[in-house]
C-alpha positions as CSV (number, residue, x, y, z in Angstrom):
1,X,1.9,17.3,11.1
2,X,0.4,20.4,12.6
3,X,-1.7,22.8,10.8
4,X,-1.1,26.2,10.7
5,X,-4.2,28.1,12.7
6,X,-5.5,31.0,10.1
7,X,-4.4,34.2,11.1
8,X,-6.5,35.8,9.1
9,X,-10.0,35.0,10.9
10,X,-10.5,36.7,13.9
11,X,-10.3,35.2,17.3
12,X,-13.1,37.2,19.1
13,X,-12.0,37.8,23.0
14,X,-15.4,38.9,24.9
15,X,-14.8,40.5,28.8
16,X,-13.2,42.7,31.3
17,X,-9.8,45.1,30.4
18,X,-9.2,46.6,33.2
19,X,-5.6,47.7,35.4
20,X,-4.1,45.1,37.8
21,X,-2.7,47.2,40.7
22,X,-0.2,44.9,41.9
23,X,2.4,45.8,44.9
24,X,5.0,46.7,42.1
25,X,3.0,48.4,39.6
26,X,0.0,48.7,37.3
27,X,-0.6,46.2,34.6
28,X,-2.6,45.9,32.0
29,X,-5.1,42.7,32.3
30,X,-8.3,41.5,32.4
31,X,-8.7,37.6,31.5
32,X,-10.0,38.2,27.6
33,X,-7.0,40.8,27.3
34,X,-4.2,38.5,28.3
35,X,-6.0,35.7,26.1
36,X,-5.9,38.1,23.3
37,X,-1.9,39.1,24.0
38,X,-0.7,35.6,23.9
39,X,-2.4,34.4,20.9
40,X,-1.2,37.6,19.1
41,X,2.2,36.7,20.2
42,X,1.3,33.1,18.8
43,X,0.5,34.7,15.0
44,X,-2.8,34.6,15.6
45,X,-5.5,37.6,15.0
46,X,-7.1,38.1,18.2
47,X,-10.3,41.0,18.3
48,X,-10.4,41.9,21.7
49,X,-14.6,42.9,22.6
50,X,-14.5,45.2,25.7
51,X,-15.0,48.5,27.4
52,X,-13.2,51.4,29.1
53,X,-14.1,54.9,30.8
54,X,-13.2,58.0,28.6
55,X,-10.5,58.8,31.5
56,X,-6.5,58.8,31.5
57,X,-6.6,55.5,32.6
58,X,-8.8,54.1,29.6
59,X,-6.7,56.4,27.7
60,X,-3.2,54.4,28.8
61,X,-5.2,50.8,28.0
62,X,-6.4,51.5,25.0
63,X,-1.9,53.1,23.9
64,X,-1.2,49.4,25.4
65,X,-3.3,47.5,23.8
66,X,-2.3,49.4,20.3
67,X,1.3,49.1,21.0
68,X,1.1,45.1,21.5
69,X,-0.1,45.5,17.7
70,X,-4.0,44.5,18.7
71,X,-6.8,46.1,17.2
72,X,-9.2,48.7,19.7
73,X,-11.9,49.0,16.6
74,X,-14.3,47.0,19.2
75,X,-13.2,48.2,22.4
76,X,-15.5,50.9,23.2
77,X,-14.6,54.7,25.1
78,X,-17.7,54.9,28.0
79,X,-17.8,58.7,29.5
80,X,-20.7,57.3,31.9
81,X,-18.1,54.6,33.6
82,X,-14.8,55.1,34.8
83,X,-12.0,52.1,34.0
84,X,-12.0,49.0,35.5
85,X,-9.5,48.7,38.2
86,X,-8.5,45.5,40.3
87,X,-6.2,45.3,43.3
88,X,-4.0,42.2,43.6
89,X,-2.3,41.0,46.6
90,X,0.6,38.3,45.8
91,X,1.0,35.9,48.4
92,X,5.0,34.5,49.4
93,X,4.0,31.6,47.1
94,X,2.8,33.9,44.1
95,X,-0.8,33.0,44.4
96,X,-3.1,36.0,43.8
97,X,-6.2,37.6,45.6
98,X,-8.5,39.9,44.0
99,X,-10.1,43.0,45.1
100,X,-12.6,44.1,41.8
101,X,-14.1,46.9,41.2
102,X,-18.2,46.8,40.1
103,X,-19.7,49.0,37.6
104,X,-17.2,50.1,35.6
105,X,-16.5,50.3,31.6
106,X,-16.4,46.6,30.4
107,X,-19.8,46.4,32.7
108,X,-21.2,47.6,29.5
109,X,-20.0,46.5,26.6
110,X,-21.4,47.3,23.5
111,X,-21.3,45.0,20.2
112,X,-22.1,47.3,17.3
113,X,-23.9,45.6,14.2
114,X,-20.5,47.0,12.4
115,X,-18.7,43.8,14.3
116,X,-21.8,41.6,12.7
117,X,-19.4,41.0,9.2
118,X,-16.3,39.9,11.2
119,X,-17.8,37.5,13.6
120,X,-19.4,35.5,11.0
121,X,-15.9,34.6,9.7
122,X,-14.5,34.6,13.5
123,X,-12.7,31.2,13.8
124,X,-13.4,30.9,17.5
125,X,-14.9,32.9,20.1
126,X,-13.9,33.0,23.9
127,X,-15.2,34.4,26.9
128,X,-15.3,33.7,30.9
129,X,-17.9,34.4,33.8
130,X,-16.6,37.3,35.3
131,X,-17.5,39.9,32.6
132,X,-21.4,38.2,32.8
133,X,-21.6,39.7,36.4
134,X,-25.0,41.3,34.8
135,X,-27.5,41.7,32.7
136,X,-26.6,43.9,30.2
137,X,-23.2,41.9,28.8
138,X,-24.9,38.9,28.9
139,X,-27.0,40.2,26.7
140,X,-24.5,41.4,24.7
141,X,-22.7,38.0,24.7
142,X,-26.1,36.2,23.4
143,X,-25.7,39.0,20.2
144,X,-22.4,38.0,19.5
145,X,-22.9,34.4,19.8
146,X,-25.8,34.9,17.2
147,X,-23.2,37.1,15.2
148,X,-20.6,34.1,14.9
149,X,-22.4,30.9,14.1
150,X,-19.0,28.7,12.9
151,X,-16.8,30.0,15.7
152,X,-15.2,27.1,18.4
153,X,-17.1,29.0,21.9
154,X,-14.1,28.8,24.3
155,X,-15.8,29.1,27.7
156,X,-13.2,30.3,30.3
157,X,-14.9,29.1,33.9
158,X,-12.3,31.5,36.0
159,X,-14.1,32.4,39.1
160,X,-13.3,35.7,41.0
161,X,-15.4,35.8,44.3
162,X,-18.1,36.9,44.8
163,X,-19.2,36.8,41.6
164,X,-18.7,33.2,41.2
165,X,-22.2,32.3,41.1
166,X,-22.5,28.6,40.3
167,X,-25.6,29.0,38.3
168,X,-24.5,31.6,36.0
169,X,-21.8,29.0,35.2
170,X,-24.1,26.5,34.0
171,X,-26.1,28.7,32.5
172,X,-23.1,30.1,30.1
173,X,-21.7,26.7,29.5
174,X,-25.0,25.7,27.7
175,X,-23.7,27.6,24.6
176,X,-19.9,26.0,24.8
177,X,-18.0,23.9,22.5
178,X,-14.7,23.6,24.9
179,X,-14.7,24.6,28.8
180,X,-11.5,25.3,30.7
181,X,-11.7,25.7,34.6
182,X,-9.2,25.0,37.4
183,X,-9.3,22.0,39.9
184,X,-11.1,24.1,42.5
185,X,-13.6,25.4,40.2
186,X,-14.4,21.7,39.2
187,X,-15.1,20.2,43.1
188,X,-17.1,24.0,43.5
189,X,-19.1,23.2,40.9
190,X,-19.6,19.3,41.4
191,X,-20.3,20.1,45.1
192,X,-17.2,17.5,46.7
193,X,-13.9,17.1,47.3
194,X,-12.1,15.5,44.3
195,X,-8.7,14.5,44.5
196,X,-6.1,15.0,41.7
197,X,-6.3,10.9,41.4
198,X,-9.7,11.3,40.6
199,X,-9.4,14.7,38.1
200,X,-10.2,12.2,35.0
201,X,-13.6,11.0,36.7
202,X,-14.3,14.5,38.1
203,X,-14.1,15.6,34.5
204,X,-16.0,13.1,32.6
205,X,-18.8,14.0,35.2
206,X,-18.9,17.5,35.0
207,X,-18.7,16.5,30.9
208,X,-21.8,14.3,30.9
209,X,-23.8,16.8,33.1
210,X,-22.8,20.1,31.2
211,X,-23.4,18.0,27.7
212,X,-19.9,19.4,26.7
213,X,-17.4,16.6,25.9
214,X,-14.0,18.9,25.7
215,X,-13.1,19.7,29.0
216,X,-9.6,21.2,30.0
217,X,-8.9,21.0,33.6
218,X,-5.7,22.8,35.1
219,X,-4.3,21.8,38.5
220,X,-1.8,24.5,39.4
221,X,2.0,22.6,39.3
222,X,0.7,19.3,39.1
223,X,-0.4,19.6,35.9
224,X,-3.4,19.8,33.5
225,X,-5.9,17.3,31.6
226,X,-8.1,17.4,28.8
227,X,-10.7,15.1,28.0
228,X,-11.0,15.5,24.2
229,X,-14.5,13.3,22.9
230,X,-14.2,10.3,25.4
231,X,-10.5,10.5,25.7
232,X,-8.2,11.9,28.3
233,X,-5.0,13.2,27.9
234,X,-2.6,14.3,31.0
235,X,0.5,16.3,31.2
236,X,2.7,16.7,34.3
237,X,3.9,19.8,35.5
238,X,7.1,21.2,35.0
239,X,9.8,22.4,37.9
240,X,10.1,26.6,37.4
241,X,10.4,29.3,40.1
242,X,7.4,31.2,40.5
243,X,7.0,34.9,40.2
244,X,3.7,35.2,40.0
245,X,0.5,33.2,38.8
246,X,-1.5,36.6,37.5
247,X,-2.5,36.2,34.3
248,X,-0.8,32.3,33.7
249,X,-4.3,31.1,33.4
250,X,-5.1,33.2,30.6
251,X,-1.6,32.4,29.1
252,X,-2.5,28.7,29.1
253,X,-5.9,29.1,27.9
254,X,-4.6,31.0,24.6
255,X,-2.3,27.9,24.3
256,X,-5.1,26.0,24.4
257,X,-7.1,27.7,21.9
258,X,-4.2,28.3,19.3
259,X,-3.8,24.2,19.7
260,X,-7.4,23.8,18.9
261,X,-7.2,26.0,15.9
262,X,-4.0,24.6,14.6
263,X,-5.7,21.3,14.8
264,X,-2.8,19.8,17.2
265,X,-3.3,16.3,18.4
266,X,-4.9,16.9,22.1
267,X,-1.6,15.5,23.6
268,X,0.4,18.3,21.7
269,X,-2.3,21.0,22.8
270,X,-2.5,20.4,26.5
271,X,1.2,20.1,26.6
272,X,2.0,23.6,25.0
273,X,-0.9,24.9,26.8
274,X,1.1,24.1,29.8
275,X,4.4,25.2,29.0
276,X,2.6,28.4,28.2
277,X,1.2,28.9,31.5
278,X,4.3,27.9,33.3
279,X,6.6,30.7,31.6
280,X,4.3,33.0,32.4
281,X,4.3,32.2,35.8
282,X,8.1,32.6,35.9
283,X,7.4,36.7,34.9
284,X,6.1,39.4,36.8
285,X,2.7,40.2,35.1
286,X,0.4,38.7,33.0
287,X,2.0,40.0,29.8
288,X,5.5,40.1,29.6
289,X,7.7,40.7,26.8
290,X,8.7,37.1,25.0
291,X,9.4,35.3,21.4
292,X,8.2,32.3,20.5
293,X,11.0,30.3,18.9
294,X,10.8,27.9,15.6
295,X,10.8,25.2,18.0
296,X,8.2,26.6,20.3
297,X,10.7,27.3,23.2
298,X,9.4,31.2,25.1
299,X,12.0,33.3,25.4
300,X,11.9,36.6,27.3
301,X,12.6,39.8,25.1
């Protein structure tokens, strides 16, 4: 039987906030923020860990953020750096390119001693590559990490070019307990071409070679794996009619973490995970209005 994650210890969520400007609107996002959505709408108690300028933008995140019932105590107000912005273009298949903006807020994220007494009772702590761009939040990161010795380090691979340096990638998965990343990032990184036949081996090598034996690999529609200590577990993925893919990523990584910290069977994990990520991608946005029902259907509000 599944067990209940605590929603009382915090799930720390480390990165960018920032505005998608997609051709319909602005949204909310930033990989760590739609993380920390989703596992609120799962009953867990996410802390999102970010940055934004002291401008009306950073002033209409922050009323977001509030409204979707998550805590800002960590997210700091910058008057130095404006608010991060990223354009999105949204292919005729719903696959999205990204235009990001440099040196802005959640470049310089601050983690205050004051966050020291939560993080030690943080139950897990995630993070991705995009928000170590530089120095100064990796630094940052290395704090925090120091601040929550028992908390499960989610590592979140998503790479946004140009800053998709492979060697900052294996530098930040030294500290990880569980790594997620996406087909392509796992031939970037292994330096080949990989077919989906051979996802299971591709895995188990970029495992032995990273010294992290819980990998989660997602392969768009196909489907996604998870090699759990030594074992892997596959789902296939289900028929839906795309929207868009911003922000399903991020949707099926908080699946994946409120598994984890449920202590779901793998098999259970990786396949909510999934469903996750493919509702999302049937909504416009990363973070769209939805219940989850007693028996863990998504249903829009």
């Amino acid at each position: 039987m599944r067990k209940q994650a605590n929603s009382s210890e915090p799930v720390l969520c480390y990165g960018e906030v920032l505005w998608d400007s997609l051709p319909n609107g602005m949204f909310p996002g930033g990989a760590p923020i739609n993380v920390a959505y989703h596992l609120k709408r799962l009953g867990l108690y996410p802390l999102p860990v970010t940055a934004v300028g002291n401008d009306f933008l950073g002033e209409d995140l922050l009323r977001r953020i509030t409204t979707w019932g998550l805590s800002i105590d960590y997210i700091a107000t910058t008057s130095e750096k404006q608010t991060g912005v990223v354009v999105v273009e949204v292919d005729q298949k719903g696959s999205p390119t990204y235009e990001i903006r440099d040196d802005v807020a959640w470049d310089w994220i601050a983690v205050p001693g004051s966050l020291e007494k939560e993080a030690a009772r943080s139950h897990a702590l995630v993070y991705g590559t995009l928000a170590q761009r530089h120095p100064h939040n990796r630094e940052q990161l290395s704090r925090l990490i120091r601040y929550a010795p028992k908390a499960t380090k989610v590592y979140d691979v998503n790479l946004r070019p140009p800053f998709d340096s492979a060697d900052l990638v294996w530098d930040l998965a030294q500290n990880a307990d569980v790594i997620k990343l996406n087909h392509d990032e796992l031939n970037q990184l292994l330096k080949g071409a990989h077919p989906q036949s051979e996802l299971e081996n591709a895995a188990r090598s970029f495992a032995k070679a990273i010294h992290c034996s819980r990998i989660c690999v997602t392969a768009g529609g196909d489907g996604a794996g998870l090699l759990w200590d030594d074992t892997w577990h596959w789902t296939e993925g289900q028929p839906i009619q795309v929207k868009d893919t911003v922000g399903a990523g991020d949707a099926f990584l908080a699946g994946l973490v409120h598994g984890i910290l449920s202590e779901s069977t793998p098999g259970e994990t990786i396949r909510n995970a999934a469903r996750l990520g493919e509702f999302v991608a049937t909504c416009e946005g990363a973070t769209p209005a939805y219940e989850v029902t007693s028996d863990g259907r998504f249903t829009r509000k």
